[in-house]
Biopython code that builds the backbone (N, CA, C, O; Angstrom):
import numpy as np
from Bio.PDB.StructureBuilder import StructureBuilder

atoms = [
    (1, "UNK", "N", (84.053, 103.242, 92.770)),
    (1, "UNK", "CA", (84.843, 104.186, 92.021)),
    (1, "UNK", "C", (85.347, 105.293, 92.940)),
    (1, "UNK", "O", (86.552, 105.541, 92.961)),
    (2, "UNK", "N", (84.549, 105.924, 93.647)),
    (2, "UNK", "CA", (85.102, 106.593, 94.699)),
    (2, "UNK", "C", (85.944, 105.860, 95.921)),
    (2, "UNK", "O", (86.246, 106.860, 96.573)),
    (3, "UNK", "N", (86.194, 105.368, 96.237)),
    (3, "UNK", "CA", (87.127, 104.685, 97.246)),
    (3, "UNK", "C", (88.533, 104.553, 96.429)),
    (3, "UNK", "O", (89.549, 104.655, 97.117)),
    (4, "UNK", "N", (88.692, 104.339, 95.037)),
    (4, "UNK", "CA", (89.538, 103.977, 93.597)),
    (4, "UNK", "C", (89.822, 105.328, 93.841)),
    (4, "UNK", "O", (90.843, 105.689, 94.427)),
    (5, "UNK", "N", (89.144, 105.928, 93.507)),
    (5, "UNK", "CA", (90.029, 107.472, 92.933)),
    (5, "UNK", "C", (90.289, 108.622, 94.497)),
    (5, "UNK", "O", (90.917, 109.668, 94.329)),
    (6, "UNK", "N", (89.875, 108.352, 95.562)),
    (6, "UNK", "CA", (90.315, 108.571, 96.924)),
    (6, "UNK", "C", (91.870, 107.883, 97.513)),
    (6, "UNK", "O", (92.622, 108.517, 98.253)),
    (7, "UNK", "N", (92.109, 106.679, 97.087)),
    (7, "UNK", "CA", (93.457, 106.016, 97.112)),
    (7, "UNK", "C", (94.525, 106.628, 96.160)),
    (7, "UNK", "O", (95.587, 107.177, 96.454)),
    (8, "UNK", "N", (94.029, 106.419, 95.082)),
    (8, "UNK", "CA", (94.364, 106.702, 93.995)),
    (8, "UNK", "C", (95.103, 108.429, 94.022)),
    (8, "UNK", "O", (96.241, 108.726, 93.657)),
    (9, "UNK", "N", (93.982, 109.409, 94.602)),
    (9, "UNK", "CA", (94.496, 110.177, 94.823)),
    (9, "UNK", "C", (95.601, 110.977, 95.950)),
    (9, "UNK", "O", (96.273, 111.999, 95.810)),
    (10, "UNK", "N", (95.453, 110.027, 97.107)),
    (10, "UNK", "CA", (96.250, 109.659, 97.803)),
    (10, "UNK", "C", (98.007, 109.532, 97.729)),
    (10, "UNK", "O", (98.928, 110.247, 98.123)),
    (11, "UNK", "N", (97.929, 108.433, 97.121)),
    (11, "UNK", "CA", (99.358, 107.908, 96.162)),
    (11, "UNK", "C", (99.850, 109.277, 95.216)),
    (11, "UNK", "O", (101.011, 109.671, 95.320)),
    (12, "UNK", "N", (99.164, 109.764, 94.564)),
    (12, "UNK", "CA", (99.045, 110.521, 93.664)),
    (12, "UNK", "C", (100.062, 111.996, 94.467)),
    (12, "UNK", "O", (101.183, 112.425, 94.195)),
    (13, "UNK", "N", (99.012, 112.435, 95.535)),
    (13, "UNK", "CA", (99.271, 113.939, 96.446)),
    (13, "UNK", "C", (100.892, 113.470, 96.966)),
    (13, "UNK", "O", (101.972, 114.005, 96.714)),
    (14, "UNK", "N", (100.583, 112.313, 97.747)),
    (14, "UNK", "CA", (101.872, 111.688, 99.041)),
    (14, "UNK", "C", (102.671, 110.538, 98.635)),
    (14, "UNK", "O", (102.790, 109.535, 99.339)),
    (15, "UNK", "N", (103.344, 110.724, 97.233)),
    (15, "UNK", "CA", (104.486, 109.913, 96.887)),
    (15, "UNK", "C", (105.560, 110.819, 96.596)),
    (15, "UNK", "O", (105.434, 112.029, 96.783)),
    (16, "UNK", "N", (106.896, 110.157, 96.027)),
    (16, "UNK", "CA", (108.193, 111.128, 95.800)),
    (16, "UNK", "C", (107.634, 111.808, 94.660)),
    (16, "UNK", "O", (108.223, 112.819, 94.278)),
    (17, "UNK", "N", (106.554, 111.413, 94.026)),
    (17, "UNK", "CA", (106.825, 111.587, 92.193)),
    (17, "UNK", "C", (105.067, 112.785, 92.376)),
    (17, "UNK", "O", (104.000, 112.408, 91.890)),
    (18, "UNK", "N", (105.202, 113.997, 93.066)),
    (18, "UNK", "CA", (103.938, 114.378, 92.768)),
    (18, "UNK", "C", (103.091, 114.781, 91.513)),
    (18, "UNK", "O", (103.550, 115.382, 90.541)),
    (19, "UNK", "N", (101.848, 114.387, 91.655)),
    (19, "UNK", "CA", (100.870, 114.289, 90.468)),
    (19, "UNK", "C", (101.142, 113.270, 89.807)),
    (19, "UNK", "O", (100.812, 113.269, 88.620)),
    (20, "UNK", "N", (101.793, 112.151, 90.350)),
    (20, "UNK", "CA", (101.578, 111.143, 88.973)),
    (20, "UNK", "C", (101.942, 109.747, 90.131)),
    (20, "UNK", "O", (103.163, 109.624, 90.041)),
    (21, "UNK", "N", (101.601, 109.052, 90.793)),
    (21, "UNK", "CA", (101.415, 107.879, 91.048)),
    (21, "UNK", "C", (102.073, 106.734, 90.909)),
    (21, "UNK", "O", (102.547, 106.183, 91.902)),
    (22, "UNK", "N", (102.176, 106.311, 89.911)),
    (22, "UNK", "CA", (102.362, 105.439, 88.991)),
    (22, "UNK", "C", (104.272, 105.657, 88.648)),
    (22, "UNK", "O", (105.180, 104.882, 88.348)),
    (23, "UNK", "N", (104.186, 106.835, 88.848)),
    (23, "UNK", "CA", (106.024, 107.058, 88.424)),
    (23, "UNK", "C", (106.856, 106.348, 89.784)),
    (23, "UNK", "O", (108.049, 106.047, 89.777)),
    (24, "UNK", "N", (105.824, 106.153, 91.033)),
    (24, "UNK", "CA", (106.353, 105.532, 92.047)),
    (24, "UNK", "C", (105.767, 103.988, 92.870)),
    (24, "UNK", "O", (106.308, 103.503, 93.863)),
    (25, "UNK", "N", (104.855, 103.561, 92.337)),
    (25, "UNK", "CA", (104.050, 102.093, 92.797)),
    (25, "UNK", "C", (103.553, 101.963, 91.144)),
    (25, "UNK", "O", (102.953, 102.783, 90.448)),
    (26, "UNK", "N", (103.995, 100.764, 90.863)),
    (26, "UNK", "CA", (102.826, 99.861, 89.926)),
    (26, "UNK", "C", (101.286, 100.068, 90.433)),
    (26, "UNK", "O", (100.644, 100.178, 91.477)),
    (27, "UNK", "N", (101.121, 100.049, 89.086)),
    (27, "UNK", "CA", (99.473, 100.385, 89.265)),
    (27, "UNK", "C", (98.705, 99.349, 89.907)),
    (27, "UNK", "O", (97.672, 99.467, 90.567)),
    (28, "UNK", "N", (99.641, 97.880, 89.491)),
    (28, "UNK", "CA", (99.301, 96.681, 90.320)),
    (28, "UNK", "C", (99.020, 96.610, 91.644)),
    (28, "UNK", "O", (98.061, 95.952, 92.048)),
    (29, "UNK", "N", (100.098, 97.503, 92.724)),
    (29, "UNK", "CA", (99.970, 97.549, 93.663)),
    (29, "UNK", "C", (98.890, 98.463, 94.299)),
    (29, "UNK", "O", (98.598, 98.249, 95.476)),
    (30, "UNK", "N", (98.306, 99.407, 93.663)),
    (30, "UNK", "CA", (97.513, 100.625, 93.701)),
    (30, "UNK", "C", (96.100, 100.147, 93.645)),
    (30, "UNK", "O", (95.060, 100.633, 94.087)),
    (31, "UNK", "N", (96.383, 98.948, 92.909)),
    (31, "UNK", "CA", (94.786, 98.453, 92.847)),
    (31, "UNK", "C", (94.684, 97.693, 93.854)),
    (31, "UNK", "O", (93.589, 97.628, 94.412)),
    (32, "UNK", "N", (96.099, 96.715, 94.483)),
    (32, "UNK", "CA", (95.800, 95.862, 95.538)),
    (32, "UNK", "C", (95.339, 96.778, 96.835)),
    (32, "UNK", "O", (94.301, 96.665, 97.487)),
    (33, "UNK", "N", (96.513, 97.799, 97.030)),
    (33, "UNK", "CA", (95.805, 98.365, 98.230)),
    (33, "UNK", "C", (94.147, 98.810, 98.004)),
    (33, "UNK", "O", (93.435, 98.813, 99.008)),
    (34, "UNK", "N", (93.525, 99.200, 96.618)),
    (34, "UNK", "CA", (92.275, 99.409, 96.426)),
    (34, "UNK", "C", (90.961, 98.174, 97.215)),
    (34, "UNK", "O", (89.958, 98.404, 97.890)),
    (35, "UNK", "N", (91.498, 97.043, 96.789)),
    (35, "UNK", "CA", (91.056, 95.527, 96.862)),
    (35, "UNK", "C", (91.070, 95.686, 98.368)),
    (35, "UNK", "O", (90.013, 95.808, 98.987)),
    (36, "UNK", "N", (92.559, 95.685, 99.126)),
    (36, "UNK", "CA", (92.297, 95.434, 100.206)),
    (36, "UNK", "C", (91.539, 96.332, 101.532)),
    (36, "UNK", "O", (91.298, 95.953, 102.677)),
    (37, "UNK", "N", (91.330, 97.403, 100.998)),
    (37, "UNK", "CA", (89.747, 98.294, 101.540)),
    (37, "UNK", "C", (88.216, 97.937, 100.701)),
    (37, "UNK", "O", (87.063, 97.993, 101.129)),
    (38, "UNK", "N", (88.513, 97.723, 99.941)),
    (38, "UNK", "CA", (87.087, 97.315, 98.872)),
    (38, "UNK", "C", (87.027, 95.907, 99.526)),
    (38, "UNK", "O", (86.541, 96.080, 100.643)),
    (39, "UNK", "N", (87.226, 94.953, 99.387)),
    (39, "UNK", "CA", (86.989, 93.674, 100.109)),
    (39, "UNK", "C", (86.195, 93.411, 101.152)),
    (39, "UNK", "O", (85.022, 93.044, 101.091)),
    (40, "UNK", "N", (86.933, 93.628, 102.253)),
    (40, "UNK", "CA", (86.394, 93.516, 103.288)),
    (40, "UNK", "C", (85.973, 94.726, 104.113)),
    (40, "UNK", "O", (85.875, 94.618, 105.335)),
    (41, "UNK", "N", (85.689, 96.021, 103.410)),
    (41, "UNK", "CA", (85.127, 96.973, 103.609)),
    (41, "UNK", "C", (85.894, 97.754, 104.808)),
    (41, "UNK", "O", (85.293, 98.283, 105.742)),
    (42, "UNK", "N", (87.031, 97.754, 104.684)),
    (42, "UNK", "CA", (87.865, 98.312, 105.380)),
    (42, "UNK", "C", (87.641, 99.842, 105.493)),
    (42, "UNK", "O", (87.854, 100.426, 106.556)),
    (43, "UNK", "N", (87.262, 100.401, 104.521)),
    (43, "UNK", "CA", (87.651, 102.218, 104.418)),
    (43, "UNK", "C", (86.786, 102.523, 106.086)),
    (43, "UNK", "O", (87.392, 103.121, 106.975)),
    (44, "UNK", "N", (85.553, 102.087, 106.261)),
    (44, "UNK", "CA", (84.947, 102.668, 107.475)),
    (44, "UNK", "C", (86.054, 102.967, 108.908)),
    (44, "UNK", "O", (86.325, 103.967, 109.574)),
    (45, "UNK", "N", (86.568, 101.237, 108.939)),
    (45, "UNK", "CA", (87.257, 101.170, 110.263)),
    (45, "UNK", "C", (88.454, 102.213, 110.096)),
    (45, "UNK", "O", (88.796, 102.992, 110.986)),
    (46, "UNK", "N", (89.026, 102.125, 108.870)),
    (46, "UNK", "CA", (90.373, 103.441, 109.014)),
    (46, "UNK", "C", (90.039, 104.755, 109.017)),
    (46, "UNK", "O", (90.725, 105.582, 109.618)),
    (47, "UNK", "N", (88.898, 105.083, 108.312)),
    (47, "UNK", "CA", (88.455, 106.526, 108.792)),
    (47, "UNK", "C", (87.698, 106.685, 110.014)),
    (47, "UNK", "O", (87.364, 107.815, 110.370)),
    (48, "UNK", "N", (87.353, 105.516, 110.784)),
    (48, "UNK", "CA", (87.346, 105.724, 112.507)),
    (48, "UNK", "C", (88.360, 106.206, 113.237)),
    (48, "UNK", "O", (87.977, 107.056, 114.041)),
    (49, "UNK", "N", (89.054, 106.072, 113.251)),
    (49, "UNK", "CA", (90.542, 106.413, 113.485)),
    (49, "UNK", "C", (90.702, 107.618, 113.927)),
    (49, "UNK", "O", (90.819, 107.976, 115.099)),
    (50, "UNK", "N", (90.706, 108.403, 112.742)),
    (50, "UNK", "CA", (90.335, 110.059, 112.273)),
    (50, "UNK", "C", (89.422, 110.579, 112.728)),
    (50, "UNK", "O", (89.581, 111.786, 112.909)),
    (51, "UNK", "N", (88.391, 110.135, 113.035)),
    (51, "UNK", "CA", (86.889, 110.391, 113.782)),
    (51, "UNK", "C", (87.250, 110.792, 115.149)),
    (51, "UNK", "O", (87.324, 111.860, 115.757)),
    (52, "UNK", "N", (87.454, 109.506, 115.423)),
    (52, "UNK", "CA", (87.710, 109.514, 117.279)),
    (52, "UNK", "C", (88.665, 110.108, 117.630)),
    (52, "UNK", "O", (88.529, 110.483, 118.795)),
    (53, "UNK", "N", (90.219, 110.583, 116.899)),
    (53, "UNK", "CA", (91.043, 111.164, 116.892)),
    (53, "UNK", "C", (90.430, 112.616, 117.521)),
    (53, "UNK", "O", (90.100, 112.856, 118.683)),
    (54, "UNK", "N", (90.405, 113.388, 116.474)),
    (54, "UNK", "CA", (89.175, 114.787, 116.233)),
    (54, "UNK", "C", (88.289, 115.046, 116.984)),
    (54, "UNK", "O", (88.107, 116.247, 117.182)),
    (55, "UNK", "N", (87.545, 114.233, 117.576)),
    (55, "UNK", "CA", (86.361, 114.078, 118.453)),
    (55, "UNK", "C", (86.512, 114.016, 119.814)),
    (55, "UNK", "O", (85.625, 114.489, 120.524)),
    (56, "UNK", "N", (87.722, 113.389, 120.415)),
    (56, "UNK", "CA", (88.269, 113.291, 121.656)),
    (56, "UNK", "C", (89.353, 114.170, 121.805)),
    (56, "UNK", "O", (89.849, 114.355, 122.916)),
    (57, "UNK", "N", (89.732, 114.682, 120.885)),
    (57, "UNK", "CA", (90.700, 116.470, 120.709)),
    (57, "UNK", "C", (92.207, 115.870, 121.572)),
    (57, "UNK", "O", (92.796, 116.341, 122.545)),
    (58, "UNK", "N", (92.478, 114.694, 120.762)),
    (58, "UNK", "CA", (93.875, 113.797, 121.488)),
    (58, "UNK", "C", (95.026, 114.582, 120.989)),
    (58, "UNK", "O", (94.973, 115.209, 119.931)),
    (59, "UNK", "N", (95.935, 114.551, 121.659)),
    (59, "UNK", "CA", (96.967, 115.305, 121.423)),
    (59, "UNK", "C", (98.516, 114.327, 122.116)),
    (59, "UNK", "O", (98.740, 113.626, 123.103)),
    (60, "UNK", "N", (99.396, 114.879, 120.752)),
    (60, "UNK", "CA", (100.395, 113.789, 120.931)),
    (60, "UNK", "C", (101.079, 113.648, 122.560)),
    (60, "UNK", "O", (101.328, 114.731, 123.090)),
    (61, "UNK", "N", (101.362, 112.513, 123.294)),
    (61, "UNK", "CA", (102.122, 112.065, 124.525)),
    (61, "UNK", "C", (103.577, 113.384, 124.510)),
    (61, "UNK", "O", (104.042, 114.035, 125.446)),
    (62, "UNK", "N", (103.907, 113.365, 123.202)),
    (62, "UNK", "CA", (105.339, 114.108, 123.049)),
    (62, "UNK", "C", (105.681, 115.475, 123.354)),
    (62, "UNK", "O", (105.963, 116.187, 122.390)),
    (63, "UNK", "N", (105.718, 116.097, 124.777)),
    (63, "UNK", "CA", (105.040, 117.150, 124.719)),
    (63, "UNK", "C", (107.007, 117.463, 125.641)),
    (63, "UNK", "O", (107.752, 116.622, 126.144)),
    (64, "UNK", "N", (107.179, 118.873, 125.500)),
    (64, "UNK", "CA", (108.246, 119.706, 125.926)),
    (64, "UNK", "C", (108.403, 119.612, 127.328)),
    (64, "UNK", "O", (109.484, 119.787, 127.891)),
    (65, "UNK", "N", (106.811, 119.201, 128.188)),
    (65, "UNK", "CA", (107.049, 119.277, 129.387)),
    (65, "UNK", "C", (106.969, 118.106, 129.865)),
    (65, "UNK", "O", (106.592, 118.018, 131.033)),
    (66, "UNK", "N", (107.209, 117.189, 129.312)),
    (66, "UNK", "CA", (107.245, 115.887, 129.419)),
    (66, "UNK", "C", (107.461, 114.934, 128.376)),
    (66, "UNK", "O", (106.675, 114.095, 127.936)),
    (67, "UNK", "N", (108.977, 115.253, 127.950)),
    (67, "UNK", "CA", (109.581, 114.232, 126.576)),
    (67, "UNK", "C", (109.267, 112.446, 126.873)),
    (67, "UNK", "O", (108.967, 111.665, 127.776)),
    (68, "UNK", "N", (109.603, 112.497, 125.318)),
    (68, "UNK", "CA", (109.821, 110.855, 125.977)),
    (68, "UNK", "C", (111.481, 110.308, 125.741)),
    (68, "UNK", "O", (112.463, 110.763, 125.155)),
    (69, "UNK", "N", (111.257, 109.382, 126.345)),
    (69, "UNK", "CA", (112.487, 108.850, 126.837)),
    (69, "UNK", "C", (113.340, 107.948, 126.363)),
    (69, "UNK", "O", (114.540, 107.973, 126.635)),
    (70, "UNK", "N", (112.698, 106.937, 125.494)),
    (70, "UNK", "CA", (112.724, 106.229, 125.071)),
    (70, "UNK", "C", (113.959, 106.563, 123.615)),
    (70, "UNK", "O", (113.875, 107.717, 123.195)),
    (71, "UNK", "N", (114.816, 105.834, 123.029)),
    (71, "UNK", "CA", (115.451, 106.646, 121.816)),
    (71, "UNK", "C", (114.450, 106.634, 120.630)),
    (71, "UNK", "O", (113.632, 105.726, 120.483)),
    (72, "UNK", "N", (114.544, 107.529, 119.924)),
    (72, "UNK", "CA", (113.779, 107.748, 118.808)),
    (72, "UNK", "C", (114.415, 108.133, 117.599)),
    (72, "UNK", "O", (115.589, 108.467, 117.759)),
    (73, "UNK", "N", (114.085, 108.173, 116.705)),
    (73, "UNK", "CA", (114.878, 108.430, 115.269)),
    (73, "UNK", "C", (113.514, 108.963, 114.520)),
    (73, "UNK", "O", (112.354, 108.663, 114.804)),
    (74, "UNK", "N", (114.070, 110.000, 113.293)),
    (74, "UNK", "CA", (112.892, 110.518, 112.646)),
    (74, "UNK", "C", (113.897, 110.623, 111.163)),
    (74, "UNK", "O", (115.006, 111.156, 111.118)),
    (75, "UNK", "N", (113.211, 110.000, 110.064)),
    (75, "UNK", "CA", (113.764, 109.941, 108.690)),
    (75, "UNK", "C", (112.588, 110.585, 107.969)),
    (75, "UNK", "O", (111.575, 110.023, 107.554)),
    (76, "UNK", "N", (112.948, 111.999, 107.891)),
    (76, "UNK", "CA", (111.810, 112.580, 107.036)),
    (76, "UNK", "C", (111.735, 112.488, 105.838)),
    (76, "UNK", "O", (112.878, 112.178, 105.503)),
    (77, "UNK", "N", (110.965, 112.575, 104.721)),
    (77, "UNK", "CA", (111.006, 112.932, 103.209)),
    (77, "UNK", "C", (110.567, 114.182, 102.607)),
    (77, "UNK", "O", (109.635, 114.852, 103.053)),
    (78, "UNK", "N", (111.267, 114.485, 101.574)),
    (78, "UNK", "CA", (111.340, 115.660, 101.218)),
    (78, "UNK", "C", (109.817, 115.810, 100.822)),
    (78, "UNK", "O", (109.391, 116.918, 101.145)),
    (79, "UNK", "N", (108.828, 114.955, 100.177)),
    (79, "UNK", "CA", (107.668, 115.244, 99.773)),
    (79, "UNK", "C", (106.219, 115.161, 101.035)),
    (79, "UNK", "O", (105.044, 115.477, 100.846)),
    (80, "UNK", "N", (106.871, 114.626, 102.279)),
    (80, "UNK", "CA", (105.914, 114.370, 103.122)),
    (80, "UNK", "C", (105.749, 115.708, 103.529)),
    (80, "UNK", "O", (106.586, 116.508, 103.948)),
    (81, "UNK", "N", (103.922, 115.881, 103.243)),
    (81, "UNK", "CA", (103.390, 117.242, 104.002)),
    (81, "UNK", "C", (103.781, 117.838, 105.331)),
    (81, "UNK", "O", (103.801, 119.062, 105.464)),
    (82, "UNK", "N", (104.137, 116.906, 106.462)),
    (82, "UNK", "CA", (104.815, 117.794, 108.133)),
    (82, "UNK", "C", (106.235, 117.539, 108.072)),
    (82, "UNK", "O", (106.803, 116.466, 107.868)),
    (83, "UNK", "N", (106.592, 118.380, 108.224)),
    (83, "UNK", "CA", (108.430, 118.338, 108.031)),
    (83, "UNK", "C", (108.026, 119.251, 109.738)),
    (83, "UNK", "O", (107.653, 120.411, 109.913)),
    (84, "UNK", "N", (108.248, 118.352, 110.561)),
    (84, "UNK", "CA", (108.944, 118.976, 111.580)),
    (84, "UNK", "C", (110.388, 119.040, 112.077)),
    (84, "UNK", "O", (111.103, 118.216, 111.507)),
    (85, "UNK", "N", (110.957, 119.732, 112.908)),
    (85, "UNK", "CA", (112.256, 120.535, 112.736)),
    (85, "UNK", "C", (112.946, 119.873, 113.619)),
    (85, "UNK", "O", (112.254, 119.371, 114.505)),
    (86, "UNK", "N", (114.306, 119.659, 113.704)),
    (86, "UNK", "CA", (114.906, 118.790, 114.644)),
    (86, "UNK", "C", (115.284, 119.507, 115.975)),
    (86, "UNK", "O", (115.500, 118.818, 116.972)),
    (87, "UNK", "N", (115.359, 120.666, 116.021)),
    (87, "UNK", "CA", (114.502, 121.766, 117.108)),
    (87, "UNK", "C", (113.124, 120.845, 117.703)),
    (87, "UNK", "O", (113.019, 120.214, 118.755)),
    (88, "UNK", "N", (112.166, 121.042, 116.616)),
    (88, "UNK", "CA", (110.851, 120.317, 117.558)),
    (88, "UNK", "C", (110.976, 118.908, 117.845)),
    (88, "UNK", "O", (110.022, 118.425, 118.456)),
    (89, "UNK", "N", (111.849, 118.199, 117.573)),
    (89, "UNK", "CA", (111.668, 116.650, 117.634)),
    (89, "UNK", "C", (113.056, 116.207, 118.897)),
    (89, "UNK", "O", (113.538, 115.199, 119.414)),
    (90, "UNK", "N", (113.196, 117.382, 118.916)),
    (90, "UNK", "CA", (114.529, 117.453, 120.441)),
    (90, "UNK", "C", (113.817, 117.619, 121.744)),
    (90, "UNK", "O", (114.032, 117.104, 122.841)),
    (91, "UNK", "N", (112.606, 118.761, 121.203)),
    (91, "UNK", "CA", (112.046, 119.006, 122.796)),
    (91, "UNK", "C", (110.763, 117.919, 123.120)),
    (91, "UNK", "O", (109.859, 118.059, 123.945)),
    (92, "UNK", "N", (110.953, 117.041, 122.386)),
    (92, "UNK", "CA", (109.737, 116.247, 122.484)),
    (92, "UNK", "C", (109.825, 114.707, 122.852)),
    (92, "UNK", "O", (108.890, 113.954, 123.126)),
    (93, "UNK", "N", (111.638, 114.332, 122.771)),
    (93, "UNK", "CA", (112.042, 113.249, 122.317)),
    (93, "UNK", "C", (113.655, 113.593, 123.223)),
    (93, "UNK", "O", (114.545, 114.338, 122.812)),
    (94, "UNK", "N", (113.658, 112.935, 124.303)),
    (94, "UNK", "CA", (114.986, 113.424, 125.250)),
    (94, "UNK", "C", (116.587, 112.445, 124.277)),
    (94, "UNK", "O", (117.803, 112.635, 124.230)),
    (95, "UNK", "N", (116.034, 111.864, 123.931)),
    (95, "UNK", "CA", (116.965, 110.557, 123.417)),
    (95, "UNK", "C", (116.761, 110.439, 122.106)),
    (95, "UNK", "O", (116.504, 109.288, 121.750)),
    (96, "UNK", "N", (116.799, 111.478, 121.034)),
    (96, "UNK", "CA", (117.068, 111.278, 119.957)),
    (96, "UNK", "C", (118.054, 110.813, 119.138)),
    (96, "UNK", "O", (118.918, 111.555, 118.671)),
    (97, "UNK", "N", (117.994, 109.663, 118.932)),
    (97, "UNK", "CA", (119.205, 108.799, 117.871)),
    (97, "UNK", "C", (119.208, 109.049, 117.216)),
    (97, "UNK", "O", (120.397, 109.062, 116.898)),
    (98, "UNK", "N", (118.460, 109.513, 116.178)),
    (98, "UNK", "CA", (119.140, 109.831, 114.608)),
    (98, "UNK", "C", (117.487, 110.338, 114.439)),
    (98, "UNK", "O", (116.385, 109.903, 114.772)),
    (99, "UNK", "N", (118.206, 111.908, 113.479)),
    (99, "UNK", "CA", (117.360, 112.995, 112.674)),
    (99, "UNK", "C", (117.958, 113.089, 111.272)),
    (99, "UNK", "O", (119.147, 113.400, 111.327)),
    (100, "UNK", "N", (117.412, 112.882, 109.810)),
    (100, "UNK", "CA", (117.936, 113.148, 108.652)),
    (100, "UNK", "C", (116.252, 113.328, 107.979)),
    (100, "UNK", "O", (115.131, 112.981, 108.353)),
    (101, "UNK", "N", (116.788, 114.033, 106.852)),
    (101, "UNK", "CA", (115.860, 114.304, 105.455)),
    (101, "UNK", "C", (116.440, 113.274, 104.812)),
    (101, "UNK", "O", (117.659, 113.141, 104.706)),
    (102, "UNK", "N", (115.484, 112.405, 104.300)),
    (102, "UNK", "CA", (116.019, 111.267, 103.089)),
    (102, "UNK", "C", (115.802, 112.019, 101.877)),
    (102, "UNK", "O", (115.122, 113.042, 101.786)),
    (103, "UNK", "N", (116.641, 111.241, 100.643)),
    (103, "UNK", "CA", (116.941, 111.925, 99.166)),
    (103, "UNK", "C", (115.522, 112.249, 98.485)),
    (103, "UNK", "O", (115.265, 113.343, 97.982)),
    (104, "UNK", "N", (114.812, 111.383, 98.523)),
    (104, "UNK", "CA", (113.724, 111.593, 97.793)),
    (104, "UNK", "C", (111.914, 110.430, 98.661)),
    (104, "UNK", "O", (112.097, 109.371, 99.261)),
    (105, "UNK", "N", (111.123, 110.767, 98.547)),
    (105, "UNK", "CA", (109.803, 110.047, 98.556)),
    (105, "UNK", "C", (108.933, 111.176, 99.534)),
    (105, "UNK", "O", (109.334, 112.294, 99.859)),
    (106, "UNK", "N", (107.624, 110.537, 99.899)),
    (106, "UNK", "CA", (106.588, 110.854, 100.487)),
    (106, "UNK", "C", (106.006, 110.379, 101.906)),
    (106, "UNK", "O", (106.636, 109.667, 102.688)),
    (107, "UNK", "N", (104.796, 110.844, 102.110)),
    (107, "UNK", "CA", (104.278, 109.811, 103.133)),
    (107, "UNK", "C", (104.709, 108.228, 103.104)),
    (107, "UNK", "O", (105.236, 107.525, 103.967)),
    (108, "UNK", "N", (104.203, 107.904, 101.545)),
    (108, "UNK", "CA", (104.516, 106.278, 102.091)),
    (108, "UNK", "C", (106.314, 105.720, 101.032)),
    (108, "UNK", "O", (106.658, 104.837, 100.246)),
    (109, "UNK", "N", (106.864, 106.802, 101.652)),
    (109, "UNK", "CA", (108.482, 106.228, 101.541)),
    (109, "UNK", "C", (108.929, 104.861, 101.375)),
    (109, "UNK", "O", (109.469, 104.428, 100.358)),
    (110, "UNK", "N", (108.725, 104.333, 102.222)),
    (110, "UNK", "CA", (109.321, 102.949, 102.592)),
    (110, "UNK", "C", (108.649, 102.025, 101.647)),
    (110, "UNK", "O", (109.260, 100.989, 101.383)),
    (111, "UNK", "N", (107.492, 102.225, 101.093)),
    (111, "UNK", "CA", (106.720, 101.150, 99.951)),
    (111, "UNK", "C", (107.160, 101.899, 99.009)),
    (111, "UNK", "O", (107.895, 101.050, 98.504)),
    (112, "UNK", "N", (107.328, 102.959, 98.254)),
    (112, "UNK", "CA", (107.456, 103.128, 97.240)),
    (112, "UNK", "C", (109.241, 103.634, 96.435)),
    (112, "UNK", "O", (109.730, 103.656, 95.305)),
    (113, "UNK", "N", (109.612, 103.913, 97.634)),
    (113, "UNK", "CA", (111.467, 104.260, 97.471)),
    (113, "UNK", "C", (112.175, 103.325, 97.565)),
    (113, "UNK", "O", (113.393, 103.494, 97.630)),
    (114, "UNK", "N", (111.416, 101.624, 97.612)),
    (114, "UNK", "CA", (112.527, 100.850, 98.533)),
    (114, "UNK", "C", (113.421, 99.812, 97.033)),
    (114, "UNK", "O", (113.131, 98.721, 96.541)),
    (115, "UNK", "N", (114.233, 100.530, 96.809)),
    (115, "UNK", "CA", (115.158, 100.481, 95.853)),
    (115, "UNK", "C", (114.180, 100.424, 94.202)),
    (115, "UNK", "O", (114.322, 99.525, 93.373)),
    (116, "UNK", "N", (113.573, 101.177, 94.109)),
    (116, "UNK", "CA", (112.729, 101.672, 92.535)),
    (116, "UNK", "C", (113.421, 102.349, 91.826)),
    (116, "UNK", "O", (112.990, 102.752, 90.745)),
]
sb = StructureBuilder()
sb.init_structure("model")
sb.init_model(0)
sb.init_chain("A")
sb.init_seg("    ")
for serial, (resi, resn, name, xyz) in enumerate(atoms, 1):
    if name == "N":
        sb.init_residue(resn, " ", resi, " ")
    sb.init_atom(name, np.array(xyz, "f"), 0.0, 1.0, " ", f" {name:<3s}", serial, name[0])
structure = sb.get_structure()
């Protein structure tokens, strides 16, 4: 039940539709992603991630005094918690191809905006 209502709340905080979930993924799908950490006991290995992240005090490659080079593109959403600025994503990123705010979604945009 806790792993359920940790996802759950998840979807909930970081979709287009905040506080309500469901106005943006079938609940169908809400339970699959549930299943597919409940199953095979996934939640540990993804909150390793976050652990070792934090713990080894890593800090992004993308740094002002040493951009990267490579082209990059950044499609933000209006509901995703870091809206960084196309100011910061210039000095970090020498070859920026394309910077926009999309119309509407969250963290997980692309699963839940993709023509709903």
């Amino acid at each position: 039940m806790g792993l359920a209502s940790w996802i759950y709340t998840l979807f909930q905080d970081n979709t287009g539709t905040p506080g309500n979930a469901e106005a943006s993924l079938p609940l169908s799908e809400i339970l699959d992603t549930v299943m597919l950490y409940w199953l095979p006991n996934a939640g540990p290995a993804s909150a390793r991630l976050y652990w070792e992240t934090a713990r080894s005090r890593w800090t992004s490659p993308a740094r002002p005094d040493q951009p990267i080079t490579v082209p990059a593109a950044f499609s933000l959403s209006p509901q995703e918690a870091v809206q960084p600025s196309r100011r910061w994503a210039e000095s970090r990123y020498s070859n920026l191809a394309h910077f926009q705010t999309v119309v509407r979604g969250g963290h997980f945009a692309a699963w839940c905006c993709n023509g709903r």
